[in-house]
Phi, psi and omega in degrees: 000126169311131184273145181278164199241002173301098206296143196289147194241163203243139196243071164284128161263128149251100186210128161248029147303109163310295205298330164306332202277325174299283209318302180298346173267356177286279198266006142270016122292002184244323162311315196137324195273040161209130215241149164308127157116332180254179176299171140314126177274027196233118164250153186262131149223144169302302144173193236302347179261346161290315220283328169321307204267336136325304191311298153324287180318294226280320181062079185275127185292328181195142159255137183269135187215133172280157210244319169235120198254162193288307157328320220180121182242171173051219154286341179289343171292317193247020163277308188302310167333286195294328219259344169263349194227105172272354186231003184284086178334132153230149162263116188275132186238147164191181210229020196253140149247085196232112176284009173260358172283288203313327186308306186313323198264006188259316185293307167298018146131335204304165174267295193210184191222133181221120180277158174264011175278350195268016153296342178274324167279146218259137198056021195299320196281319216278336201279305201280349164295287205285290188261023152306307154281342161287332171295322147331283172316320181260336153319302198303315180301318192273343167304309203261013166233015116324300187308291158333329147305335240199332174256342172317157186250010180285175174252162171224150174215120193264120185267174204246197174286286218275039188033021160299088154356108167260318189217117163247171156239183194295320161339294204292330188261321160290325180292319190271356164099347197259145181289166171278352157295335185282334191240357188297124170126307208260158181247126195287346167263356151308292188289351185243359174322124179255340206076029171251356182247184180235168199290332196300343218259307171311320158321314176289328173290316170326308180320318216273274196314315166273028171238015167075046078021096170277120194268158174205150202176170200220121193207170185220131200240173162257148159248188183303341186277347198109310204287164195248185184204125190291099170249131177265148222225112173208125164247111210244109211269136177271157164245150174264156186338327169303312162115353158319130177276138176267324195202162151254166192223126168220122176260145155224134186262127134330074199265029193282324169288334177268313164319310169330290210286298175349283182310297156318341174282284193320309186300323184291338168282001177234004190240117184291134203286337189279284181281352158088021198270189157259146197289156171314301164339309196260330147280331166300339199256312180299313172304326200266345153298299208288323158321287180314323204263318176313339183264346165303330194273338194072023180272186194236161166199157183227133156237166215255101179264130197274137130235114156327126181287147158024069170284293178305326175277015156267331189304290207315314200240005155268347198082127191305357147307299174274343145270353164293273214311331180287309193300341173284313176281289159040258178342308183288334185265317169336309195286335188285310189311334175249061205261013175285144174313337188282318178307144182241101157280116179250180152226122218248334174209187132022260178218032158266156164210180189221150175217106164279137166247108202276000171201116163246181182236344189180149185310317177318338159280330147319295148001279176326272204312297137350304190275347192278326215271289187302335167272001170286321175274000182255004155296149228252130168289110162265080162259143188030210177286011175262193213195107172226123175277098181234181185237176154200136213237137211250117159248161202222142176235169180234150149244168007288324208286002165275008207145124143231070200226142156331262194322321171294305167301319179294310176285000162278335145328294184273017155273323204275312185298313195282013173263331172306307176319293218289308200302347161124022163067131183088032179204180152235148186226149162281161158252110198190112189331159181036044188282155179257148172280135176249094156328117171320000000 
């Protein structure tokens, strides 16, 4: 025969009656909860200061407690009780059947009122017991996915049908800055609405969640404070026995920092560390945009490939500090020559750069653009003390008719600049044979 695994379960009585104290030993053996063969599960105290200090020792699953003890009378008996045994189910016994007593001995902590005359019905004591620990047992469960709820660092929110805020937690409240009395009641996309999404997009969330759905998404919210935050979003519909929806459940994260860091990866990967320009990657991408739309448009765009004139004899006799610091204003007078949004200033090397002009009417604006760029640089550098004079010599492809490719434009560019060297450095050129050179 399988030995049973129903673990004994422990009875502190407090009573200072022998004879109730027999009677309760009567009907927890009448009940069930004491099997042939095992100890008594009923430990005795007299009163309320044995039964404290049992309690403590014994750690006992439920107390039957008399409401008047030689110690201790009424409600201050289960006040004392519950506040030395705090998680311990009590039953309150008493020889009163008065229900504004039992409400009183309920509030002040007891699980249940078992008047004693009512020991005599049958299995009455073995009942308030068995629910008694059961009530304990889905208590302890609800403490302890209270407590979890509540230590998560996600924020959560339980909601009504009509997304009205029933329960936040604290998470939730730190993120968004509003206290929970502030948000019980209100529906969290009213209050945290930034205006950054559109009704379509709540239409679609809706959509998802009443037809029993789990939604999941990505939004930028308001906090209480004004400022806004990149939040990740699950939405979860509850349903009742019925199959009926009850509640919603919404977990949320702040990801405004890991977007952040995200945002910062990319950029240093499309970005040259020294001038903060975009990097060769990141111009090939733009040009290979800027390319798609001219040929939708029959349009033109021109790119301009850069080399610093006598670069290297700063390096060689200033030190390479101070030629980082050149390459850096470089840069800054680069970006003034080009300030349309469509345009791109890269740096592509060394003391190379690159400058798209991603919509022009005609090459000659290329042109334009060129002589402003050789007279920005041929103003005189005031780094630290020193005065440094340079040049830079520009080749230029235009399309379609230099190229109409990434690869094809850029090596006609950089075909182009080095017929500028030969021409004598400080000018610019297109690219196209026997082109003349234009002097700064």
């Amino acid at each position: 025969m399988k030995k049973s695994t129903r673990r004994r379960i422990s009875i502190l009585v407090i009573e200072d009656d022998p004879g109730d104290l027999g009677l309760i030993r009567s009907n927890v053996r009448l009940a069930g909860l004491k099997r042939i063969g095992e100890d008594d599960p009923v430990i005795w105290a007299s009163t309320l200061a044995d039964g404290i200090a049992a309690a403590a020792f014994n750690k006992p699953d439920v107390v039957l407690l008399d409401l008047s003890l030689p110690d201790s009378a009424g409600i201050t008996t289960v006040e004392r009780m519950r506040a030395a045994a705090p998680t311990v189910p009590i039953i309150v016994l008493t020889g009163q059947d008065d229900h504004q007593l039992a409400e009183a001995a309920l509030q002040a902590g007891a699980q249940d009122y078992l008047p004693k005359a009512q020991l005599f019905q049958h299995d009455a004591l073995g009942r308030a017991i068995r629910h008694a620990l059961v009530r304990q047992k889905l208590e302890s469960r609800l403490h302890l996915l209270d407590a979890a709820l509540n230590a998560v660092a996600s924020g959560i929110v339980i909601t009504d049908l009509s997304a009205a805020i029933e329960w936040a937690n604290p998470a939730f409240t730190q993120i968004t800055g509003f206290a929970t009395a502030e948000v019980v009641g209100h529906n969290p996309g009213e209050m945290l609405n930034s205006g950054k999404q559109d009704g379509h997009f709540y239409e679609g969330m809706w959509q998802t969640i009443l037809a029993g759905r789990v939604w999941t998404g990505e939004l930028v919210n308001r906090r209480k404070n004004g400022s806004l935050f990149d939040a990740a979003l699950t939405i979860s519909p509850v349903t009742g026995g019925d199959g009926s929806i009850r509640h919603f459940v919404a977990i949320m994260q702040d990801i405004s920092e890991r977007k952040a860091t995200d945002e910062r990866v990319q950029h240093l990967a499309h970005h040259d560390q020294l001038t903060d320009l975009p990097n060769r990657m990141l111009l090939s991408d733009r040009l290979f945009q800027a390319l798609a739309q001219v040929r939708r448009e029959h349009g033109t765009l021109a790119v301009m490939f850069l080399d610093l004139d006598d670069f290297k004899p700063v390096n060689d006799t200033l030190g390479h500090d101070v030629g980082d610091l050149l390459l850096k204003e470089v840069a800054l007078r680069l970006r003034g020559c080009a300030p349309r949004s469509s345009d791109t200033v890269a740096r592509v090397g060394g003391d190379e750069f690159v400058i798209l002009l991603a919509q022009i009417d005609k090459a000659a604006d290329a042109a334009v653009v060129a002589r402003k760029v050789l007279a920005a640089v041929k103003r005189p550098f005031a780094i630290g003390p020193h005065r440094i004079d340079i040049s830079t010599s520009i080749g230029i492809a235009v399309y379609p008719e230099h190229g109409e490719d990434v690869s094809r434009l850029l090596k006609n560019a950089d075909t182009a600049m080095y017929h500028a060297k030969k021409a004598g450095r400080s000018c610019y050129r297109f690219f196209r044979e026997l082109a003349e050179t234009t002097r700064a």
